[in-house]
Backbone as CSV, one residue per row, in Angstrom:
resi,resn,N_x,N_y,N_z,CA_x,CA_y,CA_z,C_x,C_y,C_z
1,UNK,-1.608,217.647,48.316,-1.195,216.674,49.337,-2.063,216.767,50.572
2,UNK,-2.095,218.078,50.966,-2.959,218.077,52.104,-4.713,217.857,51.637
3,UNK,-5.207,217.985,50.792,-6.874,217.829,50.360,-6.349,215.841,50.387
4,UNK,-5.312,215.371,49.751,-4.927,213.633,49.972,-5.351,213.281,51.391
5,UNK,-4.383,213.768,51.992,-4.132,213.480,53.359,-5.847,213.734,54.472
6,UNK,-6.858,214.741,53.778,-7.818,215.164,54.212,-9.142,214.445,54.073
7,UNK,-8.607,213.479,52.279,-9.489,212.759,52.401,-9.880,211.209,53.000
8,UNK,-8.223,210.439,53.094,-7.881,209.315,53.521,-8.409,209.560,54.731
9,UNK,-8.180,210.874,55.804,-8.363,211.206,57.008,-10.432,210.905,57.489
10,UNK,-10.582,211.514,56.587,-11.985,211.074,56.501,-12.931,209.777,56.029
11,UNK,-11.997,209.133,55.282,-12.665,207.409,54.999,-12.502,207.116,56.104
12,UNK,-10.502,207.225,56.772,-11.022,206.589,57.831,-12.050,206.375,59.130
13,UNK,-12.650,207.762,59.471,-13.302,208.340,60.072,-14.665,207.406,59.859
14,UNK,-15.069,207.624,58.662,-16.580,207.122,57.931,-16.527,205.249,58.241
15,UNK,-14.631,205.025,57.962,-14.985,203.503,58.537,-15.129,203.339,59.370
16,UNK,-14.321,203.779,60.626,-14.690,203.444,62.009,-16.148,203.618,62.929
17,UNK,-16.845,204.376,62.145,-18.214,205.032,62.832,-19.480,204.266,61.924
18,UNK,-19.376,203.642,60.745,-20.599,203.421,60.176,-19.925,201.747,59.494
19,UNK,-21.033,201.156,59.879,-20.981,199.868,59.103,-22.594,199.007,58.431
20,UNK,-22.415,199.074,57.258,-23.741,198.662,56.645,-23.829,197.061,56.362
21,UNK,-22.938,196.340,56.106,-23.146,195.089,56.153,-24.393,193.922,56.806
22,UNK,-25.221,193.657,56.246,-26.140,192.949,56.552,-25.791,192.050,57.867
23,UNK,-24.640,191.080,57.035,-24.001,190.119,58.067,-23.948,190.753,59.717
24,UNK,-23.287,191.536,59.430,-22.963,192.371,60.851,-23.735,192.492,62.085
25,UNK,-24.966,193.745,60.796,-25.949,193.812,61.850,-26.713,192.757,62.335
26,UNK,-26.756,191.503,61.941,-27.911,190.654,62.181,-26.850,190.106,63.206
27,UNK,-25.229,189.718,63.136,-24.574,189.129,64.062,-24.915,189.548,65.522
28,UNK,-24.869,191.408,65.251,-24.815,192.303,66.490,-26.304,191.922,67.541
29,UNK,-27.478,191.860,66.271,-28.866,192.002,67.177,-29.270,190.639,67.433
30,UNK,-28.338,189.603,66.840,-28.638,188.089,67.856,-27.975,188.059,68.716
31,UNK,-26.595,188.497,68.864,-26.284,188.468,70.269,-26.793,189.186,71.083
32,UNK,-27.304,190.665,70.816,-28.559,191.199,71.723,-29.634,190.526,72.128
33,UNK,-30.276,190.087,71.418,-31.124,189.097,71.663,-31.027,187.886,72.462
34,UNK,-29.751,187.124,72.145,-29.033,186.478,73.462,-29.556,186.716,74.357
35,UNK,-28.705,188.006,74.710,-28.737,188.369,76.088,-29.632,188.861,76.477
36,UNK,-30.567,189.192,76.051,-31.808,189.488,76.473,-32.998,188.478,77.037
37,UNK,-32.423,187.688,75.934,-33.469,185.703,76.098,-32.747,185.008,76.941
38,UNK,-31.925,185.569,77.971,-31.100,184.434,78.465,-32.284,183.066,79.470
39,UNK,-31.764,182.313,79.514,-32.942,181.376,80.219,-33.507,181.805,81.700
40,UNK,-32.809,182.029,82.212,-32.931,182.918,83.621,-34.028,183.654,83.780
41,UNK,-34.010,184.584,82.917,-34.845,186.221,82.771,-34.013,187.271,82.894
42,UNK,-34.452,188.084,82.940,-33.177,189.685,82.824,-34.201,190.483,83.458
43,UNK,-33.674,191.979,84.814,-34.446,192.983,84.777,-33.882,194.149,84.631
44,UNK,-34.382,194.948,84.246,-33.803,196.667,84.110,-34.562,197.382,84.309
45,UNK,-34.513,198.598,84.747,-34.885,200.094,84.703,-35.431,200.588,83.311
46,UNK,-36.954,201.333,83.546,-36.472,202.177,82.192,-37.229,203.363,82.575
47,UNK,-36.862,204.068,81.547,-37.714,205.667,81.214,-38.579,205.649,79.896
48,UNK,-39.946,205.902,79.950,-40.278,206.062,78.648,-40.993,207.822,78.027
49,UNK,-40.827,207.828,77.052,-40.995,209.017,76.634,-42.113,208.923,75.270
50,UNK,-43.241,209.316,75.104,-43.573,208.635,73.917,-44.851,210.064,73.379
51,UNK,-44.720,209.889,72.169,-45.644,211.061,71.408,-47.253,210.577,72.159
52,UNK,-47.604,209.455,71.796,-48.566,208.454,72.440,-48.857,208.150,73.460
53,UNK,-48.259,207.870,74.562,-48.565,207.198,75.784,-47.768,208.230,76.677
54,UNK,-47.323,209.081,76.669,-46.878,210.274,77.573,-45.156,209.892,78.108
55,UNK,-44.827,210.258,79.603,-44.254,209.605,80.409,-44.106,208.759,81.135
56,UNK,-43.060,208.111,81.597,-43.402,207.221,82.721,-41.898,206.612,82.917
57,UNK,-41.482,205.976,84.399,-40.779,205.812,84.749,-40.957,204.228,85.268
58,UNK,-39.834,203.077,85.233,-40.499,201.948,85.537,-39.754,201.140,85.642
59,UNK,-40.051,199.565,86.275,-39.098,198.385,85.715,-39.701,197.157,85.217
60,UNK,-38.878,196.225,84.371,-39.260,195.356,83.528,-38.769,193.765,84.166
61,UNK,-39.131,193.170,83.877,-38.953,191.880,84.479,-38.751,190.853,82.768
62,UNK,-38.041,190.270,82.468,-38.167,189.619,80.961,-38.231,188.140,80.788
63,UNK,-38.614,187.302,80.296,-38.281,186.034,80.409,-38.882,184.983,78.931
64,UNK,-37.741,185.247,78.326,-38.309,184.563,76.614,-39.315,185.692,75.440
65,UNK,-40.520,185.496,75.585,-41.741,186.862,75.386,-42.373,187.094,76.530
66,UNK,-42.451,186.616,77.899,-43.126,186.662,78.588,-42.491,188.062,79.509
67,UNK,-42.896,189.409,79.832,-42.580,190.221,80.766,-43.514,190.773,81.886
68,UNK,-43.100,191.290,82.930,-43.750,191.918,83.857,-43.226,193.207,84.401
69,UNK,-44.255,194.328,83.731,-43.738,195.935,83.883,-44.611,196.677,84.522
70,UNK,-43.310,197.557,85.267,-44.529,198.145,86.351,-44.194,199.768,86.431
71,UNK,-45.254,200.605,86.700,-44.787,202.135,86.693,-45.519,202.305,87.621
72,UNK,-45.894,203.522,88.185,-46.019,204.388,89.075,-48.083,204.423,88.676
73,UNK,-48.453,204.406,88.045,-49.811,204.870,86.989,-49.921,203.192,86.778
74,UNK,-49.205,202.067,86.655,-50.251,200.915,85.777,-49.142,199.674,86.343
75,UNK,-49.253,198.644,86.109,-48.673,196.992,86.116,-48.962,196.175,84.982
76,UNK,-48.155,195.438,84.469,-48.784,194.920,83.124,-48.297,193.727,83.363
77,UNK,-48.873,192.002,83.245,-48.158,190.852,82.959,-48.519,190.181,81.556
78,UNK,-47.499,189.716,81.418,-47.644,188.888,79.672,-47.103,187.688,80.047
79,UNK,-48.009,186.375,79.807,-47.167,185.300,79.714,-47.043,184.304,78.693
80,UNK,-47.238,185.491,77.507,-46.596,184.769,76.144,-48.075,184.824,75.205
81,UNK,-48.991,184.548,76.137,-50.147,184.837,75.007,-51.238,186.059,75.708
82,UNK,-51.327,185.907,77.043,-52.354,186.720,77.772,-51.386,188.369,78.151
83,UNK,-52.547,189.268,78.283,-52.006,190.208,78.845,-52.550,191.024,80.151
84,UNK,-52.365,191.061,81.143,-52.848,192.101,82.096,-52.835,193.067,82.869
85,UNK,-53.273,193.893,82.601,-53.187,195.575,82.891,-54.087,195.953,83.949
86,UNK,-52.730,196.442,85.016,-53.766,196.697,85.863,-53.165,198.140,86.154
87,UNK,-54.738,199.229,86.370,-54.534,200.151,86.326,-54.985,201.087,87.564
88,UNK,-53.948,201.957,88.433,-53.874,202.298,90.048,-54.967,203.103,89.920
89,UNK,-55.620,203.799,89.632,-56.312,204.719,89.647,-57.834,204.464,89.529
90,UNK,-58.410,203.167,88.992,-59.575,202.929,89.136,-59.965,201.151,89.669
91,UNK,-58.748,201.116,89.688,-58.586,199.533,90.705,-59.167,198.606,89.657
92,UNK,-58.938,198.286,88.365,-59.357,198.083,87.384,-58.210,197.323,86.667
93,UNK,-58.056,195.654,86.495,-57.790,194.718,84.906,-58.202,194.553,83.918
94,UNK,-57.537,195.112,83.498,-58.172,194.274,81.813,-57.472,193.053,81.500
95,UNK,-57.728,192.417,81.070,-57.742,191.020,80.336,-57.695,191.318,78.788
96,UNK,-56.540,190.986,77.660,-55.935,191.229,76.421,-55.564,190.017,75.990
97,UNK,-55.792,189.919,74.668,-54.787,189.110,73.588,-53.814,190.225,73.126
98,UNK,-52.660,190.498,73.063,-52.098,192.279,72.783,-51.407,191.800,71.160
99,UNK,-51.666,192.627,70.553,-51.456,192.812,69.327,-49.409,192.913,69.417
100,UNK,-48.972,193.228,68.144,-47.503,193.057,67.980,-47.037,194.375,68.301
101,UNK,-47.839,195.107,67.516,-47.501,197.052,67.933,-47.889,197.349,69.470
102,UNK,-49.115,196.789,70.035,-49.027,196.544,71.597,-48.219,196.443,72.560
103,UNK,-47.275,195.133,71.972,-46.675,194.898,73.030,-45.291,195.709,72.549
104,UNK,-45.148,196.039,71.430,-43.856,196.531,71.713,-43.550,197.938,71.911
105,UNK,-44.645,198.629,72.376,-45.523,200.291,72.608,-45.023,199.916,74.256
106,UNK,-45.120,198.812,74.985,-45.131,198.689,76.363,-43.722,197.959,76.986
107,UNK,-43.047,196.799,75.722,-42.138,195.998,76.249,-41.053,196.550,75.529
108,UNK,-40.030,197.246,75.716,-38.940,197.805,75.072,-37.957,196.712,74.307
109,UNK,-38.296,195.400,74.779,-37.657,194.137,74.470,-38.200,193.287,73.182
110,UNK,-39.198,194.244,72.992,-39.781,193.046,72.139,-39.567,192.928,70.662
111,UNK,-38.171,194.023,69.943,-37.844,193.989,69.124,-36.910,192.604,68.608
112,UNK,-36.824,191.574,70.276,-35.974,191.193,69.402,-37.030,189.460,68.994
113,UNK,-37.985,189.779,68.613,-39.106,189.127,68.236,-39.951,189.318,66.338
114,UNK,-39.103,190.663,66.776,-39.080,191.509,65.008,-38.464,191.333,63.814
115,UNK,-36.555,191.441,64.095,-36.192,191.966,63.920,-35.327,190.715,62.642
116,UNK,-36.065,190.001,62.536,-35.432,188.802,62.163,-35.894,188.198,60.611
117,UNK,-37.308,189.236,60.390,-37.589,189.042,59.355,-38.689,189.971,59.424
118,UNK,-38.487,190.982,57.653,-39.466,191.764,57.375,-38.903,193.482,57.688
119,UNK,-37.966,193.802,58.057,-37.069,194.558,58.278,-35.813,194.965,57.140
120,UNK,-35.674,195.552,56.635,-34.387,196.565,56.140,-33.404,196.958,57.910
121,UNK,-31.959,196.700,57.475,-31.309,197.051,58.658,-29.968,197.905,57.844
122,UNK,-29.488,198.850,59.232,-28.503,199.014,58.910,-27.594,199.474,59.945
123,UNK,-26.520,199.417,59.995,-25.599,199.913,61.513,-24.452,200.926,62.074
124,UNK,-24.627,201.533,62.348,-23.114,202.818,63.124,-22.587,202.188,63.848
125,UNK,-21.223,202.410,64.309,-20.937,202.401,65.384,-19.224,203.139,66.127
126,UNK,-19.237,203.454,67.371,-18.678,204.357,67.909,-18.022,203.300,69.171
127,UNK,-16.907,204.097,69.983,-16.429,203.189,70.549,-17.066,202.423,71.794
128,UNK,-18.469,202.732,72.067,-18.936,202.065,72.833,-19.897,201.434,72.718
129,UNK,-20.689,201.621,71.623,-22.192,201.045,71.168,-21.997,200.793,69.327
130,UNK,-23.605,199.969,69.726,-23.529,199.649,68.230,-24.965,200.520,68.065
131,UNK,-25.413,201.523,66.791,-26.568,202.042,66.616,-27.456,201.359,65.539
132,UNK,-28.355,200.505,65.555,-29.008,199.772,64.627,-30.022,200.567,64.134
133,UNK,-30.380,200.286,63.005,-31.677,201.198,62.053,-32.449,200.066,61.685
134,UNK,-33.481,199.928,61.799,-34.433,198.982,61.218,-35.616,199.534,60.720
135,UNK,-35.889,199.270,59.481,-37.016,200.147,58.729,-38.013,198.854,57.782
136,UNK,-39.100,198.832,58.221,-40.332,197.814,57.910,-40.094,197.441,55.988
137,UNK,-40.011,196.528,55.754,-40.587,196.791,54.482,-41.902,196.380,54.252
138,UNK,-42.982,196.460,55.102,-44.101,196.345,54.462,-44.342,197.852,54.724
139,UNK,-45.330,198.099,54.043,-45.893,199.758,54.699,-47.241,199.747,55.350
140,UNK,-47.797,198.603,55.509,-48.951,198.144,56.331,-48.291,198.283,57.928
141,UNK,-47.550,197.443,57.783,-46.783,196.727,59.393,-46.976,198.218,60.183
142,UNK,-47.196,198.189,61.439,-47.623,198.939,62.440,-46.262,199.507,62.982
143,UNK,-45.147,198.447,63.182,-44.356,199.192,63.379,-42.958,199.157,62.267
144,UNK,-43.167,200.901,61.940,-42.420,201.170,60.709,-41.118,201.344,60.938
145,UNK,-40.452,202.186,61.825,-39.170,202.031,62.046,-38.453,201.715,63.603
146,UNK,-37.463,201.665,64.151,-36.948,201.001,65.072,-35.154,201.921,65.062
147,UNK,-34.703,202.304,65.939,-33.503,202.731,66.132,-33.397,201.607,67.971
148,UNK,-31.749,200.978,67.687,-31.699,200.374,69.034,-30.104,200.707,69.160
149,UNK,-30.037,201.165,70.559,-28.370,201.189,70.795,-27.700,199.760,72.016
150,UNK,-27.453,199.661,71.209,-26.315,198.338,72.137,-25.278,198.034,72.507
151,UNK,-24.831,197.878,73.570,-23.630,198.479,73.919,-22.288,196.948,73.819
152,UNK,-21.503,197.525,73.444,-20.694,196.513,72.777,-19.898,195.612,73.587
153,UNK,-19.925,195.959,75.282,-19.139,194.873,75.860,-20.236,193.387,76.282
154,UNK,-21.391,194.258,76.534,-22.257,193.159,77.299,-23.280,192.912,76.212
155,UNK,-23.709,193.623,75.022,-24.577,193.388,73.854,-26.421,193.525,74.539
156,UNK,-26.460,194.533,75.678,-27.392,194.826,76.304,-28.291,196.220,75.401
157,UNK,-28.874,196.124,75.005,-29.916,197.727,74.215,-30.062,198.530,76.134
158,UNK,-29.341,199.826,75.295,-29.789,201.110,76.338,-30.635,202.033,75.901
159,UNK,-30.977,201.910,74.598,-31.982,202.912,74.278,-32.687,202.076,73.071
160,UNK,-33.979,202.375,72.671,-35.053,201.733,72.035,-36.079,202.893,71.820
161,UNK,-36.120,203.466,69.956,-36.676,204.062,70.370,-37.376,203.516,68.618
162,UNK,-39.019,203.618,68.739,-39.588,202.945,67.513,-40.811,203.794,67.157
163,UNK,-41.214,204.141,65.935,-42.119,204.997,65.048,-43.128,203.650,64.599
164,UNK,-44.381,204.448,65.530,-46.192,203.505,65.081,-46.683,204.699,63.894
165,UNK,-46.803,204.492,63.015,-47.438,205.683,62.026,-46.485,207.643,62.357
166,UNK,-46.865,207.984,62.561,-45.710,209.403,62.665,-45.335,209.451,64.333
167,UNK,-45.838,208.613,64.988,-45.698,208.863,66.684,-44.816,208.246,67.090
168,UNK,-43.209,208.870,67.544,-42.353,208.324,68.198,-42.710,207.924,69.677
169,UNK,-42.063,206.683,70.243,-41.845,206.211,71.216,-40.524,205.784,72.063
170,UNK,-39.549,206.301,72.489,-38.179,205.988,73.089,-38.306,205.263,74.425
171,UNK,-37.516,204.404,74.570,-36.983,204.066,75.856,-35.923,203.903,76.218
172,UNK,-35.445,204.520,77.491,-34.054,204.307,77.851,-33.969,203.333,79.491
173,UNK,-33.071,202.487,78.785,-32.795,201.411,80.010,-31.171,201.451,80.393
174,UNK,-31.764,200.777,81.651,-30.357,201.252,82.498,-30.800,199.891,83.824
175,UNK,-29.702,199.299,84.885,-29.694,198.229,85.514,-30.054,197.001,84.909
176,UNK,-29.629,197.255,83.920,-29.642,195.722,83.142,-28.950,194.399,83.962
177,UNK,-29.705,193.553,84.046,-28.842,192.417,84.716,-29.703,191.160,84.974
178,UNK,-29.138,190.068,84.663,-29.800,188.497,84.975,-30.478,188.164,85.989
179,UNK,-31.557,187.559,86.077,-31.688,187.341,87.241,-32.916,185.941,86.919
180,UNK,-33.018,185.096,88.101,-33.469,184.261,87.752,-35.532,184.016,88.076
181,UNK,-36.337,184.135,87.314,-37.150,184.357,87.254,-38.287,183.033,86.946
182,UNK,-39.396,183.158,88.151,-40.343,182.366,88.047,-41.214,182.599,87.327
183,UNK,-41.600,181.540,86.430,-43.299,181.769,85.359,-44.097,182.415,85.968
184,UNK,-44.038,182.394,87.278,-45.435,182.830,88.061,-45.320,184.302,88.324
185,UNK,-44.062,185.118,87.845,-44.193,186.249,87.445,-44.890,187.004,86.615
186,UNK,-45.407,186.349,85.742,-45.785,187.001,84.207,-47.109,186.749,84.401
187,UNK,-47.979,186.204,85.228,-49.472,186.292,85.472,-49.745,187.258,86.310
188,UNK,-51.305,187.444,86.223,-51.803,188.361,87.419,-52.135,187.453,88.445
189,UNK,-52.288,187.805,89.812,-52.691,187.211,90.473,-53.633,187.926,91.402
190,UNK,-54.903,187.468,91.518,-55.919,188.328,91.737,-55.713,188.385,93.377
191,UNK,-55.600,187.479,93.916,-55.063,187.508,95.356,-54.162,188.435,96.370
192,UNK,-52.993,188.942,95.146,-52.521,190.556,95.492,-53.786,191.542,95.088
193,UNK,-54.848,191.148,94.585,-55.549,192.484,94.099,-57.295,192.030,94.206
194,UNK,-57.457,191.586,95.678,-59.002,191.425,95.866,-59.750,191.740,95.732
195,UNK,-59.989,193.240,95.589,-60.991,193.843,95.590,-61.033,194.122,93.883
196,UNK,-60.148,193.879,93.218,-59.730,194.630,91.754,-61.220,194.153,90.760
197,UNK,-61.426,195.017,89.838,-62.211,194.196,89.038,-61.963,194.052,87.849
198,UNK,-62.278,192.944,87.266,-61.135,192.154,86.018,-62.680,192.461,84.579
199,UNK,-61.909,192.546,83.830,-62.523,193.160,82.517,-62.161,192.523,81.740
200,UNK,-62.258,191.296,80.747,-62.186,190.637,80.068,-62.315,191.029,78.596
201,UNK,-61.369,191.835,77.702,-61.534,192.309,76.295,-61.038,191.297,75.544
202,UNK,-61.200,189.583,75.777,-60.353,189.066,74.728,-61.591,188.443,73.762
């Protein structure tokens, strides 16, 4: 009776914490996506931590694919096709077409551009978040796996953390919130940066 009682005790457990349903997860990461694409723009805080690109501390500006991120070490604008990096230390732009593993090495957001096709998914969840697994099925694709946590009242990702070949990359976000955002965010504008000199790799 009690090994009965021990095991019912534990389905239930396994149901409340893990859910694999396809349906689900794709319900969960379009409404993330929602809210992430809202028409407005969205900005947040983040931290990044990465096998690859080191540390860094920063904020994001979002608007459709188009973002503008800035740290302490660099500034980056994207406005959907261009990219520009500007970097504090040698007063130096580059000018980019940025690849898919690019931008999503820099934009913590840009999974939800991914995630919609070409992906294996699967989902946990606990009483405050939802934990998504996303694993490539090509084995070419650059980026192979994807873990995102989303939190279940507002459907906002607080953590993002994604595998380029064996090199993890995490990000954790925090001040998530709407805000309404001009196109003329997501360009450079050489006029804040006169003296800068622009490098053209496209």
């Amino acid at each position: 009776m009690k090994t009965k009682t021990f095991v019912i005790a534990l389905l239930a457990l396994f149901a409340h914490f893990t859910t694999s349903n396809a349906q689900d997860v794709r319900s969960v990461l379009d409404k993330c996506a929602a809210a992430v694409s809202v028409k407005e723009g969205v900005s947040a805080s983040f931290r990044m931590e990465s096998a690859q690109y080191g540390k860094a501390n920063g904020t994001i500006k979002v608007k459709g694919r188009k973002f503008h991120a800035s740290t302490a070490v660099a500034s980056m604008w994207f406005d959907g096709k261009t990219q520009w990096t500007y970097l504090n230390s040698n007063n130096e732009v580059s000018v980019t077409t940025p690849t898919e593993a690019q931008l999503q090495a820099i934009n913590p957001y840009n999974f939800i551009n991914l995630y919609k096709s070409g992906f294996k998914s699967s989902m946990t969840t606990n009483a405050s978040s939802y934990h998504v697994h996303l694993t490539a099925e090509n084995a070419s694709r650059k980026i192979q796996e994807l873990f995102i946590t989303i939190d279940k009242k507002t459907f906002s990702p607080s953590e993002v953390k994604l595998r380029q070949g064996s090199k993890w990359t995490t990000f954790f976000i925090t001040d998530f919130k709407t805000v309404k955002l001009a196109d003329t965010e997501f360009t450079f504008k050489s006029k804040d940066f006169p003296t800068a000199e622009v490098i053209d790799l496209r």
